[in-house]
Backbone and ligand atoms as CSV (ligand in chain L), in Angstrom:
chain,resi,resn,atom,element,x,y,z
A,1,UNK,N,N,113.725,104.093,94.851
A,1,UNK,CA,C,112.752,103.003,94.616
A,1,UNK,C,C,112.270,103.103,93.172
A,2,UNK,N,N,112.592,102.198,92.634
A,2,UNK,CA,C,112.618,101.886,90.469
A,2,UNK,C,C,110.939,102.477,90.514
A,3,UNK,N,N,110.486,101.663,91.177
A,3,UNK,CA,C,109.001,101.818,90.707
A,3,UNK,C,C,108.391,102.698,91.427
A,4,UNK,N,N,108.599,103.771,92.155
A,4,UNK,CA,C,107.675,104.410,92.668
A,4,UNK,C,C,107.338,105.750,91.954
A,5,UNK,N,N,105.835,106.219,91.972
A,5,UNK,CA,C,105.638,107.064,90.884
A,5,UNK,C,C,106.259,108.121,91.598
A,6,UNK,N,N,106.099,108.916,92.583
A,6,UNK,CA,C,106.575,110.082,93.483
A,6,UNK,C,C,107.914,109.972,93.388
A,7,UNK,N,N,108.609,109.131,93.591
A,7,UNK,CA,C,109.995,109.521,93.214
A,7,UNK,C,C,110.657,109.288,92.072
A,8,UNK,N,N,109.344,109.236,91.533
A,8,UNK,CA,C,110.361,109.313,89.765
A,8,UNK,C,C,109.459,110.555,88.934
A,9,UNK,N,N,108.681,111.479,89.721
A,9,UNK,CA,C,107.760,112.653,89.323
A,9,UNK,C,C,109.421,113.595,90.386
A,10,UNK,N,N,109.956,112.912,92.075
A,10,UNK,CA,C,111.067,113.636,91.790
A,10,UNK,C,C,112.210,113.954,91.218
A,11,UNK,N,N,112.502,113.062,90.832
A,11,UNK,CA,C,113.697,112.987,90.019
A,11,UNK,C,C,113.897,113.093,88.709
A,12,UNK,N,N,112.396,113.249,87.829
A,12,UNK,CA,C,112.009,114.377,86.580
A,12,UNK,C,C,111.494,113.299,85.870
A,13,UNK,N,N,111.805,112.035,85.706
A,13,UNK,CA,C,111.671,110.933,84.900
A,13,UNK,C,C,109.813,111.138,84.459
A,14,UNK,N,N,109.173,111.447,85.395
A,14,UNK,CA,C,107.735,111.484,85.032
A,14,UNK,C,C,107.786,112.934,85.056
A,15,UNK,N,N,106.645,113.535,83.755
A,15,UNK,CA,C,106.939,115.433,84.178
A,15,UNK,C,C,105.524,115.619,85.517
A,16,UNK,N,N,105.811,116.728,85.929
A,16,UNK,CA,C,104.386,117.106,87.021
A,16,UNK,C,C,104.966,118.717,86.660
A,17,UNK,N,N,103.389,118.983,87.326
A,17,UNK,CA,C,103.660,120.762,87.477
A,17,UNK,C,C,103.988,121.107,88.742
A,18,UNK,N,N,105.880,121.343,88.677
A,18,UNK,CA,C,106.211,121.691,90.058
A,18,UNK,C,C,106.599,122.937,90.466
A,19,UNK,N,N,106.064,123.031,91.730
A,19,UNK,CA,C,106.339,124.367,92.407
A,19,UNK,C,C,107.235,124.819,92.905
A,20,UNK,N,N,107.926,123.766,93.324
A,20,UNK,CA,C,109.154,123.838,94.454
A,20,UNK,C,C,110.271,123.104,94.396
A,21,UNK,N,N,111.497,122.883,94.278
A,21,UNK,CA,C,112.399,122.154,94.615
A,21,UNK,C,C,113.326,122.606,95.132
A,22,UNK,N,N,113.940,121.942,96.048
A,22,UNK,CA,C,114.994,121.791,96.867
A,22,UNK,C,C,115.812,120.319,97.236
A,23,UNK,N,N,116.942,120.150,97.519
A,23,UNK,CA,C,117.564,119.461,97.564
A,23,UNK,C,C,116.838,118.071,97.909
A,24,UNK,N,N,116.094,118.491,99.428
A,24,UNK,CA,C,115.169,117.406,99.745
A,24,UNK,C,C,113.836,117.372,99.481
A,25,UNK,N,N,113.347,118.658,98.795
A,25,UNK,CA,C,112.137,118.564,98.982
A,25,UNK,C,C,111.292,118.648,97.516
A,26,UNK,N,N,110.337,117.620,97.280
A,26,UNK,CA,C,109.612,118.522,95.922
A,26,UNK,C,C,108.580,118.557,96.214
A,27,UNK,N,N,107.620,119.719,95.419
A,27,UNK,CA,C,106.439,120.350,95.752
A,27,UNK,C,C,105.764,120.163,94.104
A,28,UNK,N,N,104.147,119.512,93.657
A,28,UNK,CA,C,104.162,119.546,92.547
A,28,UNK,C,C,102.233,119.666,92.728
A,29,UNK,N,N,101.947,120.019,91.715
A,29,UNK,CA,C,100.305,120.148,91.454
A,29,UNK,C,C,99.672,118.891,91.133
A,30,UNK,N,N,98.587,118.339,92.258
A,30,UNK,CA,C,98.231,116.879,92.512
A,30,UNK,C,C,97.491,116.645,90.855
A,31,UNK,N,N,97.128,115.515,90.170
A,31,UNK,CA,C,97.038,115.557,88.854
A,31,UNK,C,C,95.344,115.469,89.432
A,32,UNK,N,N,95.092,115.024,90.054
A,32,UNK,CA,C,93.461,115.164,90.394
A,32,UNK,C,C,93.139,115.750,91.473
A,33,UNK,N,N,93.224,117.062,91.323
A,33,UNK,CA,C,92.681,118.042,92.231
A,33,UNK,C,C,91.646,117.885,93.759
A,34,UNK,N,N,91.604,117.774,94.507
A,34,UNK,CA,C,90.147,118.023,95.580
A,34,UNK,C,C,89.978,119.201,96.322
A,35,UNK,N,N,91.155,120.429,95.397
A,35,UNK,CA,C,90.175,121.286,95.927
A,35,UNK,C,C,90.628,122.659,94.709
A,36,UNK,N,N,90.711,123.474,94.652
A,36,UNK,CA,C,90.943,124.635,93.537
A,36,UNK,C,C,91.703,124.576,93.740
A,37,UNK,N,N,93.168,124.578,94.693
A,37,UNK,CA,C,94.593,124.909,94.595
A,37,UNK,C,C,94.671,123.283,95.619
A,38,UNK,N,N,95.327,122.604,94.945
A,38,UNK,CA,C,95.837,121.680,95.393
A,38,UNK,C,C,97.570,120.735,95.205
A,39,UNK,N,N,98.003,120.773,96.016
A,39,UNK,CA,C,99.926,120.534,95.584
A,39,UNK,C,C,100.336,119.728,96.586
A,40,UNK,N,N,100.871,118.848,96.145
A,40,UNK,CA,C,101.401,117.751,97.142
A,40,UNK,C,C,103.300,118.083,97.347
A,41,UNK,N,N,103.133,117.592,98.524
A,41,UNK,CA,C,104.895,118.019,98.955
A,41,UNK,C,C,105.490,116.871,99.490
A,42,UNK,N,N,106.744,116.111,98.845
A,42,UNK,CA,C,107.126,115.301,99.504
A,42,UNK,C,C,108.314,115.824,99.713
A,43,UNK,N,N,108.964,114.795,100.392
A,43,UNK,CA,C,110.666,114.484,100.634
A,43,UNK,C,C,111.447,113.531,99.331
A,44,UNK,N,N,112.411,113.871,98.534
A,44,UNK,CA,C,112.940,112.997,97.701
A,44,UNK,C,C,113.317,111.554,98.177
A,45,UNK,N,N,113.747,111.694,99.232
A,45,UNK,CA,C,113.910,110.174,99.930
A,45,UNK,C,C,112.492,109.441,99.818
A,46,UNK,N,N,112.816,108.072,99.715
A,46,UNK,CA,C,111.603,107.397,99.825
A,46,UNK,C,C,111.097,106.637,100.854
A,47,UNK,N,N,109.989,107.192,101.511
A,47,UNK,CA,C,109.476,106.567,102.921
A,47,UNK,C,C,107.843,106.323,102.910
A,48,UNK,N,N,108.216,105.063,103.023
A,48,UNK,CA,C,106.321,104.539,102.429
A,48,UNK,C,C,105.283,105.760,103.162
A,49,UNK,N,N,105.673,105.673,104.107
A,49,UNK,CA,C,104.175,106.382,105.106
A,49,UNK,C,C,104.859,106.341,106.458
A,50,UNK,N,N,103.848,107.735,106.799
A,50,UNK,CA,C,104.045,108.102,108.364
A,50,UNK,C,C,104.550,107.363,109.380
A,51,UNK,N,N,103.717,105.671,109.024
A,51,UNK,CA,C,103.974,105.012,110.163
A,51,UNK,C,C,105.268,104.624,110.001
A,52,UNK,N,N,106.203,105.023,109.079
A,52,UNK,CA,C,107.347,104.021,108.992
A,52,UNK,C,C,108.806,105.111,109.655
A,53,UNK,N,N,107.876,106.197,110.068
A,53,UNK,CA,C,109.193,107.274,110.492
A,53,UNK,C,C,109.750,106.704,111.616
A,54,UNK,N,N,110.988,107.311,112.033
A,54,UNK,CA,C,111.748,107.118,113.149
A,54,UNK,C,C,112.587,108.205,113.780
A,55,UNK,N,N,112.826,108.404,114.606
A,55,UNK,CA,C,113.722,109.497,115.073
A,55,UNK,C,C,114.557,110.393,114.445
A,56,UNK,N,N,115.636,109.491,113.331
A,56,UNK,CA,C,116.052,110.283,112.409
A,56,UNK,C,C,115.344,111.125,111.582
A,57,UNK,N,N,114.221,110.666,111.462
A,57,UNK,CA,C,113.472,111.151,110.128
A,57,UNK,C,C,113.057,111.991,110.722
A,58,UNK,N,N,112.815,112.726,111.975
A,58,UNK,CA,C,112.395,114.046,112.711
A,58,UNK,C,C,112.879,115.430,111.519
A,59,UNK,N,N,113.860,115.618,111.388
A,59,UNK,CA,C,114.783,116.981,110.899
A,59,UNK,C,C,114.049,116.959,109.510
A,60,UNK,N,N,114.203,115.656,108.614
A,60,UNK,CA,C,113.613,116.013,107.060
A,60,UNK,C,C,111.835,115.990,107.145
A,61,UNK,N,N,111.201,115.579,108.296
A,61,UNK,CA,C,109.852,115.454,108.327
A,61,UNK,C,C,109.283,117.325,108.747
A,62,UNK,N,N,110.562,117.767,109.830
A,62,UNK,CA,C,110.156,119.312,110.087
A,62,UNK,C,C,110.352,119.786,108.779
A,63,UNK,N,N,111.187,119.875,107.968
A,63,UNK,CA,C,111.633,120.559,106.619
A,63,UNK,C,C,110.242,120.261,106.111
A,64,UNK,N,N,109.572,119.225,105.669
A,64,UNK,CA,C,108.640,119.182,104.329
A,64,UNK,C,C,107.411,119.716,105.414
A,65,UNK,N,N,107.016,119.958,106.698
A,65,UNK,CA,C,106.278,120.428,106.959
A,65,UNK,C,C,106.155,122.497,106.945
A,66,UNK,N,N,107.638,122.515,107.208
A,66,UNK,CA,C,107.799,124.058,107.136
A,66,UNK,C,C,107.611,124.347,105.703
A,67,UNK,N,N,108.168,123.334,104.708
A,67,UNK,CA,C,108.212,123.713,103.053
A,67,UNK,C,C,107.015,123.825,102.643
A,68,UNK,N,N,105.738,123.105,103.301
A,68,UNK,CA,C,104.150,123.311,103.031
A,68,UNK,C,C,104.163,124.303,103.131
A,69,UNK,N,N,103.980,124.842,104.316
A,69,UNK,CA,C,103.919,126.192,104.799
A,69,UNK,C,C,104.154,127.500,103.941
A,70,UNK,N,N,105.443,127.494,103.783
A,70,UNK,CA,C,106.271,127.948,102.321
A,70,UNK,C,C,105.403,128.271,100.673
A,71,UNK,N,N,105.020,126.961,100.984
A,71,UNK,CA,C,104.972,126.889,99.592
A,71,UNK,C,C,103.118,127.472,99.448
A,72,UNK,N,N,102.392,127.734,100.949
A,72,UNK,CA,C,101.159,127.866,100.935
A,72,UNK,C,C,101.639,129.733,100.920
A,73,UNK,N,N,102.467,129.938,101.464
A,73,UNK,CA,C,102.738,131.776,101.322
A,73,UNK,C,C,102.567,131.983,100.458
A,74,UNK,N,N,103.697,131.513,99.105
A,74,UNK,CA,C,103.876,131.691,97.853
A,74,UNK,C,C,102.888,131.442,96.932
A,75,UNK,N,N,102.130,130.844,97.146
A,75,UNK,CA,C,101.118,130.853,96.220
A,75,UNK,C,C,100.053,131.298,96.500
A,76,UNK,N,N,100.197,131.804,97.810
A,76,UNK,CA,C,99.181,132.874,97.961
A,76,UNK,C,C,97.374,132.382,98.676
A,77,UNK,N,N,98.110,131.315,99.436
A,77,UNK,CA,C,96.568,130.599,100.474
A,77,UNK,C,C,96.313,131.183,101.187
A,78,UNK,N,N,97.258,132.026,102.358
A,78,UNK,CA,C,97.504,132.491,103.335
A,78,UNK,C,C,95.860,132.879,103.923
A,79,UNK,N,N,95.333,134.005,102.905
A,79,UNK,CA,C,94.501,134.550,103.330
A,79,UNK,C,C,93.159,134.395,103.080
A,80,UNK,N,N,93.423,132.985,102.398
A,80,UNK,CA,C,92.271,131.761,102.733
A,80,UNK,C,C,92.170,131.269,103.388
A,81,UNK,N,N,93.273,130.663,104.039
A,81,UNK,CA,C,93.279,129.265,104.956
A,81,UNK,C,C,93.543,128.514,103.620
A,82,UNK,N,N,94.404,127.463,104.379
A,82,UNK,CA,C,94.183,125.817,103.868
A,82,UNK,C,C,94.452,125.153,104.893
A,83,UNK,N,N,94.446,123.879,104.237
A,83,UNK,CA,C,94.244,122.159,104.940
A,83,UNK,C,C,95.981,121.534,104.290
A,84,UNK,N,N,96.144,120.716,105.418
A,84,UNK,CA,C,97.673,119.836,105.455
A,84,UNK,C,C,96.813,118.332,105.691
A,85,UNK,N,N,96.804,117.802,104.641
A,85,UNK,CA,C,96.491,116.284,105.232
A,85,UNK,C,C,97.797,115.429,104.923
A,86,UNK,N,N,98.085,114.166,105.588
A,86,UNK,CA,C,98.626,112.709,105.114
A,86,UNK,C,C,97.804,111.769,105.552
A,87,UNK,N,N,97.497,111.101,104.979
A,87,UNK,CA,C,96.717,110.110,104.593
A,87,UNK,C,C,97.773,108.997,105.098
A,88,UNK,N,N,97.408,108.004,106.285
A,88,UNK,CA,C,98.421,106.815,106.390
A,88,UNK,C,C,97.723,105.617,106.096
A,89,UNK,N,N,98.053,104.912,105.704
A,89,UNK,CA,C,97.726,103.466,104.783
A,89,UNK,C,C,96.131,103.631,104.277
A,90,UNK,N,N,96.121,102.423,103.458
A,90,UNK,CA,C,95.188,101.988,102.813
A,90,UNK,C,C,93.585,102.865,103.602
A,91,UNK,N,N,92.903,102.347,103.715
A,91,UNK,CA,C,91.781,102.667,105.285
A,91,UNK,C,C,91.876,103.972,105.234
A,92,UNK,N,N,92.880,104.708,105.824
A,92,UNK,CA,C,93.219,106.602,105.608
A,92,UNK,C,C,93.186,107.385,104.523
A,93,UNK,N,N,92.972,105.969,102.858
A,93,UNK,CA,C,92.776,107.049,102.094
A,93,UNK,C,C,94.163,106.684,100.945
A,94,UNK,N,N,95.036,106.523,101.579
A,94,UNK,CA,C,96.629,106.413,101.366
A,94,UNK,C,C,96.620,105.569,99.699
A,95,UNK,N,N,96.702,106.326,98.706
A,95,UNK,CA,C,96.820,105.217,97.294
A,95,UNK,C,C,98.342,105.499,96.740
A,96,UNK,N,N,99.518,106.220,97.312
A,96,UNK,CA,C,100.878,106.528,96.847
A,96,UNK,C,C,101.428,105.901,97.981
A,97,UNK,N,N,102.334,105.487,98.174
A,97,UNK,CA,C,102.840,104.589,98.938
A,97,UNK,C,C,104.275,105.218,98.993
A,98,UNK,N,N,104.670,106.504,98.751
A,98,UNK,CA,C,105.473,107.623,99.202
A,98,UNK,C,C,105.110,108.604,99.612
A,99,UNK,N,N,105.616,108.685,101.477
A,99,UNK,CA,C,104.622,109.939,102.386
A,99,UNK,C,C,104.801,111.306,101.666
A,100,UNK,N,N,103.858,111.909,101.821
A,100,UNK,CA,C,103.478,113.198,101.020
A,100,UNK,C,C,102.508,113.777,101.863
A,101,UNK,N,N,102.595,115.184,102.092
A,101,UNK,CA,C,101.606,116.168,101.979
A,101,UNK,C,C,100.771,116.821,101.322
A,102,UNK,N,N,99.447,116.027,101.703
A,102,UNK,CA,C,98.260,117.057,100.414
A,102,UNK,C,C,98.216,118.724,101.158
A,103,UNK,N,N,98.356,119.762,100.546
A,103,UNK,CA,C,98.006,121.395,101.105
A,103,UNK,C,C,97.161,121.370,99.933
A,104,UNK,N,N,95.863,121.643,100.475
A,104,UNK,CA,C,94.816,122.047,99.694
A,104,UNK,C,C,93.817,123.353,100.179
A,105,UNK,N,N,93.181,124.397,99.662
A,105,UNK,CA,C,92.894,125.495,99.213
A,105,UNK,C,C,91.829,126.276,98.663
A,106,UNK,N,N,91.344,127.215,98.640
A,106,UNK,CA,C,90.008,127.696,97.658
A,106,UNK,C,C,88.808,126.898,97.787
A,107,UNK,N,N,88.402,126.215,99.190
A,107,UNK,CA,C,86.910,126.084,99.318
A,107,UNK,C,C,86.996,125.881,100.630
A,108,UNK,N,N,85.841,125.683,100.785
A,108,UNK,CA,C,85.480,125.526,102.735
A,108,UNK,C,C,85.299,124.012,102.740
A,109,UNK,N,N,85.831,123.521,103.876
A,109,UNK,CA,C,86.849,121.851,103.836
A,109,UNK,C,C,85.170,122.106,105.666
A,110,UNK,N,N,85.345,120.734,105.631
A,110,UNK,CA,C,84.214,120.697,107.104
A,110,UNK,C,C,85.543,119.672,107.934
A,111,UNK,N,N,84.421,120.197,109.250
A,111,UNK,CA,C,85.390,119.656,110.582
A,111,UNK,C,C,84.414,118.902,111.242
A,112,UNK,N,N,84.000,117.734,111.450
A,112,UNK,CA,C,84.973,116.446,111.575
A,112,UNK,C,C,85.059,116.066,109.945
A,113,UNK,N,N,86.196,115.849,109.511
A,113,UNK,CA,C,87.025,115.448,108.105
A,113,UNK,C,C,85.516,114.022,107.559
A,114,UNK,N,N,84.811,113.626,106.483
A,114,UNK,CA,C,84.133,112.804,106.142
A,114,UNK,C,C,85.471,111.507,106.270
L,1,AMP,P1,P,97.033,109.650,98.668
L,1,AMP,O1,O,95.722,109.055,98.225
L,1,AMP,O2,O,96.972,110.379,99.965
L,1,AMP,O3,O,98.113,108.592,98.627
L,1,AMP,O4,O,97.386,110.759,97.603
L,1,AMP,C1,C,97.987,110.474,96.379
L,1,AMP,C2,C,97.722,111.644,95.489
L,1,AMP,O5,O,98.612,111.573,94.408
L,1,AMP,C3,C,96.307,111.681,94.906
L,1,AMP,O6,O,95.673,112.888,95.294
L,1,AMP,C4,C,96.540,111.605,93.398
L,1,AMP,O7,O,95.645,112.399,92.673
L,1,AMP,C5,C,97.970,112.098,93.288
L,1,AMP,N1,N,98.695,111.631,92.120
L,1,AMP,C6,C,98.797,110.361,91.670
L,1,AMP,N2,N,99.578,110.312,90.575
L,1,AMP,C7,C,99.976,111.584,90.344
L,1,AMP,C8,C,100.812,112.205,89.347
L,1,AMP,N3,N,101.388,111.483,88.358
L,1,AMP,N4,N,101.010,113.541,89.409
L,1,AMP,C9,C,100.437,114.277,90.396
L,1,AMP,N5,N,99.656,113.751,91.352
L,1,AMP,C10,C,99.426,112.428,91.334
């Protein structure tokens, strides 16, 4: 997708500070932080949002959820805790319009979410 910023931050055209790559997956440092360690993880494929998954998309949706995971070892959250949000449309928050995982880090997050 020509115009989408996330997949042209994957495919290098825009620079980001990234953590992770893999074939399907990139991992990069959100440019406006909400919390001390904050990194968004997508899938290189481009899929507006959650609501648009389908059955196939099961196998690459487990990958970028295990690659959070991953990528929260490695940098060392573990023994903080963090937070996995996606944000689905507009209303949820949603301003990238390529699904992504916020893993965010280094403060105390409250439960019920504002
Ligand atoms: P969301 O509001 O859930 O769609 O999240 C989009 C996130 O992308 C926000 O947290 C933005 O700060 C982040 N973002 C937007 N543009 C960039 C960029 N060029 N590099 C890194 N993060 C970005």
């Amino acid at each position: 997708m020509g115009n989408c910023i996330f997949c042209r931050i994957a495919s290098g055209e825009i620079p980001s500070k990234k953590v992770l790559e893999t074939e399907d997956i990139v991992a990069f440092h959100d440019v406006s932080p909400q919390a001390p360690r904050h990194i968004l993880v997508i899938p290189r494929r481009h899929i507006e949002k959650l609501a648009d998954l389908t059955g196939p998309d099961a196998a690459l949706m487990g990958k970028l959820l295990v690659t959070a995971t991953e990528v929260a070892r490695a940098t060392g959250m573990e023994a903080d805790g963090y937070r996995l949000v996606i944000n689905n449309g507009e209303r949820a928050g949603q301003s990238v319009f390529h699904i992504h995982i916020h893993l965010l880090s280094g403060r105390d997050f409250q439960w019920p979410p504002g």
